[in-house]
C-alpha positions as protocol buffer text, in pm:
chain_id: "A"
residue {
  index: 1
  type: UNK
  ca { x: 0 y: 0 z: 0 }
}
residue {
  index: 2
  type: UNK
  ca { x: 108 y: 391 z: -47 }
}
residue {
  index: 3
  type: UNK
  ca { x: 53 y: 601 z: 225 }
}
residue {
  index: 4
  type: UNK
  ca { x: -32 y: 947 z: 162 }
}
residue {
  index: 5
  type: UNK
  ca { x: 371 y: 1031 z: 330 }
}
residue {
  index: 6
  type: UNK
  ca { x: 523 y: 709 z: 72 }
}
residue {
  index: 7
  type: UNK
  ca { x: 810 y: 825 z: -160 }
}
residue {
  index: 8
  type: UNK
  ca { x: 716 y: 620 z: -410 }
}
residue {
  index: 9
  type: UNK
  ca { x: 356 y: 814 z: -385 }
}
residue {
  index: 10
  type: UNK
  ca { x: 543 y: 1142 z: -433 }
}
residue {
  index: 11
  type: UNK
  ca { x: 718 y: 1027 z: -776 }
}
residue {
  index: 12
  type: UNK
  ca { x: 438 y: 875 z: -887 }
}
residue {
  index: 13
  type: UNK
  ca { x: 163 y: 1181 z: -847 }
}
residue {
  index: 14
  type: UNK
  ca { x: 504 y: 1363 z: -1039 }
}
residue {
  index: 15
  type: UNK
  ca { x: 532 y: 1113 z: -1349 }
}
residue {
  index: 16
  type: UNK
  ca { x: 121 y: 1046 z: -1387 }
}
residue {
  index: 17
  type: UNK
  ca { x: 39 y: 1405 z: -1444 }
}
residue {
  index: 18
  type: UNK
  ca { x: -7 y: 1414 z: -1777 }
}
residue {
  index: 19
  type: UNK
  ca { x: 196 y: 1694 z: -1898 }
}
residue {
  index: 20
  type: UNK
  ca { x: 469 y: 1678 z: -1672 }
}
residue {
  index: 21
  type: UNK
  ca { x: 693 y: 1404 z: -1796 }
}
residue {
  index: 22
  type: UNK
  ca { x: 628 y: 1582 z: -2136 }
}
residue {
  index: 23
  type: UNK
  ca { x: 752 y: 1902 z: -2052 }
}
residue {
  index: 24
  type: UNK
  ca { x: 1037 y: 1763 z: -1870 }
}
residue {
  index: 25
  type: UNK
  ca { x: 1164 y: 1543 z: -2171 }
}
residue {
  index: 26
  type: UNK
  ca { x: 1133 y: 1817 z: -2402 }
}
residue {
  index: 27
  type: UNK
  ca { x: 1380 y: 2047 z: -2172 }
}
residue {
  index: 28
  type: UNK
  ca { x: 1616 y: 1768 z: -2207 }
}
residue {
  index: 29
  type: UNK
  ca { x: 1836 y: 1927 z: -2468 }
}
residue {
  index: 30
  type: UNK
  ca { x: 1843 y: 2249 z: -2267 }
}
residue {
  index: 31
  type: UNK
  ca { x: 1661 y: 2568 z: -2204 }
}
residue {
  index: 32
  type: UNK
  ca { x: 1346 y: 2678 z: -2366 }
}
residue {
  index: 33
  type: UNK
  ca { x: 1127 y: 2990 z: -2373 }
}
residue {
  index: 34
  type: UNK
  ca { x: 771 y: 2894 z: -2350 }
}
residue {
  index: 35
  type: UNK
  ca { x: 660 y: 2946 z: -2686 }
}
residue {
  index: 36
  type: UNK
  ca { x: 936 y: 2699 z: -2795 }
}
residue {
  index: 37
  type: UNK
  ca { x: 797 y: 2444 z: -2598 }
}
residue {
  index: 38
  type: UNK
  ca { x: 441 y: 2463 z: -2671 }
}
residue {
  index: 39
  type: UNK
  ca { x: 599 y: 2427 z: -3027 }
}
residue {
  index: 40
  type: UNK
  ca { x: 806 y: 2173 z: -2977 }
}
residue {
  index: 41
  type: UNK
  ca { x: 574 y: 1931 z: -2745 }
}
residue {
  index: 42
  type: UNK
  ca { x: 224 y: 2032 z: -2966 }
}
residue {
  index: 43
  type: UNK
  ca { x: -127 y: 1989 z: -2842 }
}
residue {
  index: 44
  type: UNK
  ca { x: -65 y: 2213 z: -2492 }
}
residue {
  index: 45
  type: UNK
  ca { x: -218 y: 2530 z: -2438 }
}
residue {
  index: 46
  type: UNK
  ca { x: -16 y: 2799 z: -2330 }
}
residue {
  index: 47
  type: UNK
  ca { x: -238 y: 2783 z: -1955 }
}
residue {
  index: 48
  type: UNK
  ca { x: -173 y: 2432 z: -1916 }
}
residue {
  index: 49
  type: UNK
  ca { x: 207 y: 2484 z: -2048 }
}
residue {
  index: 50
  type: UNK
  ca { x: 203 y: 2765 z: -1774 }
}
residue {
  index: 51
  type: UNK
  ca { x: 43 y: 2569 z: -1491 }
}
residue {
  index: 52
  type: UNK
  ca { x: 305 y: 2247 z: -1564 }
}
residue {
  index: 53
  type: UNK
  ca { x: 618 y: 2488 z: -1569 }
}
residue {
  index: 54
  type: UNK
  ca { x: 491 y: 2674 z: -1218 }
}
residue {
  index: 55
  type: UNK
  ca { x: 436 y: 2235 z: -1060 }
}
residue {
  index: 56
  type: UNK
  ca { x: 770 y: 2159 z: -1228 }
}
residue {
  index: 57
  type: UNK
  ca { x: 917 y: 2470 z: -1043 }
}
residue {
  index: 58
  type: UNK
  ca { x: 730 y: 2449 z: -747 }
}
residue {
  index: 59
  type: UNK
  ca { x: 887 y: 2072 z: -729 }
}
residue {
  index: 60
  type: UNK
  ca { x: 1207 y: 2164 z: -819 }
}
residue {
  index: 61
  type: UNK
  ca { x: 1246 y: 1993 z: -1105 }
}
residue {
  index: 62
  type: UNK
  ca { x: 1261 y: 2308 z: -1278 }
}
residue {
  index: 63
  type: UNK
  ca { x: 1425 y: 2623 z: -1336 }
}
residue {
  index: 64
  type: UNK
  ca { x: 1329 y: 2952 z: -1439 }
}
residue {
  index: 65
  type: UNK
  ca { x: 1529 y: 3245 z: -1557 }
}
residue {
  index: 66
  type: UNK
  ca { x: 1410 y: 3547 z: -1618 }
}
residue {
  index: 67
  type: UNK
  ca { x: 1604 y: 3850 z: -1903 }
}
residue {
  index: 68
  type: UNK
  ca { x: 1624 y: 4171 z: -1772 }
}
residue {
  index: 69
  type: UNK
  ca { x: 1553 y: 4281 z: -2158 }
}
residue {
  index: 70
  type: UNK
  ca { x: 1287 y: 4465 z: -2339 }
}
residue {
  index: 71
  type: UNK
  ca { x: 1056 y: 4265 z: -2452 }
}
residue {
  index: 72
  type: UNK
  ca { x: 1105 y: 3990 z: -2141 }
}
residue {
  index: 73
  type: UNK
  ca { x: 1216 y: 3724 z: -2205 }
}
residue {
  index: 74
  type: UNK
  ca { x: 1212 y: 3408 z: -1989 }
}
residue {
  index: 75
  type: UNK
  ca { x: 1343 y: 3112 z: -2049 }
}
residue {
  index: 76
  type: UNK
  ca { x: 1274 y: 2712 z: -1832 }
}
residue {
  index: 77
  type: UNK
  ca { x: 1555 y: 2455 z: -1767 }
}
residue {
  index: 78
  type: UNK
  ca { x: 1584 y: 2139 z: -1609 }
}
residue {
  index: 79
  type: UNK
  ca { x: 1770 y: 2184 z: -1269 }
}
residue {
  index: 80
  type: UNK
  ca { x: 1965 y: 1839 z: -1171 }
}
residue {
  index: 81
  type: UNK
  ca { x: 1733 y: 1692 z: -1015 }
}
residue {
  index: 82
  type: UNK
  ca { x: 1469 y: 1754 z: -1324 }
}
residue {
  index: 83
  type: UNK
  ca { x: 1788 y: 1566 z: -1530 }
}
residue {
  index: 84
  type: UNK
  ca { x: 1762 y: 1272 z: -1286 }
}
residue {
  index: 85
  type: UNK
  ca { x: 1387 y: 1187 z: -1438 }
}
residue {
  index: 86
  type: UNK
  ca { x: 1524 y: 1205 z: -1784 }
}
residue {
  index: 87
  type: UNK
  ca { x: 1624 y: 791 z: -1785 }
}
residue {
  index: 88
  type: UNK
  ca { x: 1361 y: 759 z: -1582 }
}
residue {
  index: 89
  type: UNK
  ca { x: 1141 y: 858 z: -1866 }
}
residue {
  index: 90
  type: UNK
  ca { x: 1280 y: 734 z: -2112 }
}
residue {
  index: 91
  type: UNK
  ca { x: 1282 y: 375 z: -1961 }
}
residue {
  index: 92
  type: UNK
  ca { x: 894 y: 494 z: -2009 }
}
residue {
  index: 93
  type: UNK
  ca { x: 870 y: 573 z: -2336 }
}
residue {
  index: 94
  type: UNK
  ca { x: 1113 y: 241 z: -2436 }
}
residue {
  index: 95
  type: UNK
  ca { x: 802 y: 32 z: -2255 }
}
residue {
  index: 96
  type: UNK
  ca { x: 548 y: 226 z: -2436 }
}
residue {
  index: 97
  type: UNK
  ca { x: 721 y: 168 z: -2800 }
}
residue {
  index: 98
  type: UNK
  ca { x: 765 y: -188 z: -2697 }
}
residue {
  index: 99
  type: UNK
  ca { x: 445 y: -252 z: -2584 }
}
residue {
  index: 100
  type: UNK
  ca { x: 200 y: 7 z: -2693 }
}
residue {
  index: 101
  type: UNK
  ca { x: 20 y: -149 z: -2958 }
}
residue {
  index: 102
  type: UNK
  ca { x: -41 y: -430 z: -2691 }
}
residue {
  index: 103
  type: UNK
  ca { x: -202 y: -130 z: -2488 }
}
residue {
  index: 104
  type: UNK
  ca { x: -376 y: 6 z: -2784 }
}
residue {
  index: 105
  type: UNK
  ca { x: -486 y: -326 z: -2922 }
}
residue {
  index: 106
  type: UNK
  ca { x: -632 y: -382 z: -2583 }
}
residue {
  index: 107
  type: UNK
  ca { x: -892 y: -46 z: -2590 }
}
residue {
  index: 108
  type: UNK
  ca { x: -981 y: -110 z: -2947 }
}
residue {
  index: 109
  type: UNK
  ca { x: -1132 y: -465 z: -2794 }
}
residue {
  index: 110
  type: UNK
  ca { x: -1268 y: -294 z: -2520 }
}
residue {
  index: 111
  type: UNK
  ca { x: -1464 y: -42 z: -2709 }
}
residue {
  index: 112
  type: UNK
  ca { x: -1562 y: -351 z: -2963 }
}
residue {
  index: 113
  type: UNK
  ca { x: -1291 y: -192 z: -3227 }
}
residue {
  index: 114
  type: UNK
  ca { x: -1077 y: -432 z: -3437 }
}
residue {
  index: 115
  type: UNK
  ca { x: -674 y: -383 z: -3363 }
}
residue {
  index: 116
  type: UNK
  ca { x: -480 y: -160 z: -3540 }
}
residue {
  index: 117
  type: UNK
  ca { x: -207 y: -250 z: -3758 }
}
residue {
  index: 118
  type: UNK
  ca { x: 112 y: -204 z: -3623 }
}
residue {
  index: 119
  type: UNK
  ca { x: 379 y: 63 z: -3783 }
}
residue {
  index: 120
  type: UNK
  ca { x: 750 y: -27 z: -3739 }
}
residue {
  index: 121
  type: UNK
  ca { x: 996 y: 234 z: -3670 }
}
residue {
  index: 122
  type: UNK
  ca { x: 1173 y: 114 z: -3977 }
}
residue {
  index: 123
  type: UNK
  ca { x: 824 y: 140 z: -4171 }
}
residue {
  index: 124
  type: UNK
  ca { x: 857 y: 488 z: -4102 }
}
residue {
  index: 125
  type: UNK
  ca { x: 998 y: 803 z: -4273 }
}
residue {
  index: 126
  type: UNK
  ca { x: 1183 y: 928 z: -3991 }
}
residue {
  index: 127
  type: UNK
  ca { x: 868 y: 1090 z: -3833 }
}
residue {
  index: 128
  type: UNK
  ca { x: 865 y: 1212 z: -3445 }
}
residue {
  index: 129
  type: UNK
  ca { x: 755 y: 1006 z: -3260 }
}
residue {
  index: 130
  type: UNK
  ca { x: 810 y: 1142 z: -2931 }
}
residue {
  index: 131
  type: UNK
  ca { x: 832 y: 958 z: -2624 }
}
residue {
  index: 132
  type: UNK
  ca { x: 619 y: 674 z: -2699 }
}
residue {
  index: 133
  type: UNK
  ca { x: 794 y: 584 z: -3000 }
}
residue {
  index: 134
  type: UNK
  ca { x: 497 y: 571 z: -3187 }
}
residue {
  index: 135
  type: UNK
  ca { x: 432 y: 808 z: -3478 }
}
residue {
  index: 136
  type: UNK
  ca { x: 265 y: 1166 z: -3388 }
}
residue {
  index: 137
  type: UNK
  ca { x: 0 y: 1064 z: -3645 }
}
residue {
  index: 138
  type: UNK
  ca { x: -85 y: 791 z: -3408 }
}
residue {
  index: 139
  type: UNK
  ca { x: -147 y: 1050 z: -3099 }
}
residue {
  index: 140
  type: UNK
  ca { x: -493 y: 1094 z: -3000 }
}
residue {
  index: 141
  type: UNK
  ca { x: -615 y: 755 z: -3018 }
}
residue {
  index: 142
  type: UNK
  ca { x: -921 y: 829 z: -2801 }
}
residue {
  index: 143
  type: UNK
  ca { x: -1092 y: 580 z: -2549 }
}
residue {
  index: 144
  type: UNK
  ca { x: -1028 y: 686 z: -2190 }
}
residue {
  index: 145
  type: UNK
  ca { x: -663 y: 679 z: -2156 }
}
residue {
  index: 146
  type: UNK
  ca { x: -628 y: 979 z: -2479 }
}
residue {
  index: 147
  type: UNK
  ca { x: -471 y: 1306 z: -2378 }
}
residue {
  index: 148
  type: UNK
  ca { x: -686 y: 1583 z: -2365 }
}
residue {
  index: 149
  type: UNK
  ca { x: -690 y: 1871 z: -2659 }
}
């Protein structure tokens, strides 16, 4: 069982958000203003983007540094203990390539669908495909588990 005062609780609640393991393995190449980031990662609006960088902060995960410059500019990096989830999630995103079309082949019989044919990485055209491995046309699959817009 994990009490409310569990460790483990405390990384979990950090990795299951939805956007925060997102954010965090996009800063993994460095510093980003938040405009880059909502381009790079896709599908985030700037208020959720906003409310992810202030947990990530708050958590200390993240950094953020602000340019005394006209416009502002600000700009979000991983601090070292933000790096330390980095093989963390990508030991994540290694399961999910290995074994998401298991996952999604398991909703589509859930919700009565036929399975979806798989797509290789060596299928592929060199597309992102982010940290699931899967292709970003592939995103959104719906049923319950789908990201929200």
């Amino acid at each position: 069982m994990f009490l409310a005062d569990c460790r483990a609780r405390l990384a979990f609640d950090l990795i299951g958000n939805t956007w925060n393991a997102v954010v965090v393995w996009a800063l993994r190449t460095g510093p980003r203003r938040p405009g880059e980031l909502r381009e790079h990662i896709g599908g985030i609006s700037t208020k959720v983007l906003t409310e992810t960088l202030r947990r990530l902060e708050y958590n200390g995960l993240v950094s953020r540094r602000a340019y005394a410059e006209t416009p502002p500019r600000v700009e979000y990096g991983l601090t070292d203990l933000g790096r330390s989830l980095v093989p963390l999630i990508g030991a994540f995103g290694e399961w999910a390539f290995d074994h998401g079309d298991d996952v999604l082949d398991a909703q589509d019989r859930a919700d009565g669908l036929p399975p979806t044919p798989a797509v290789r990485e060596d299928e592929e055209g060199g597309e992102d495909r982010g940290l699931s491995g899967r292709p970003a046309s592939a995103a959104g699959h719906g049923g319950p588990t789908a990201a929200p817009a």
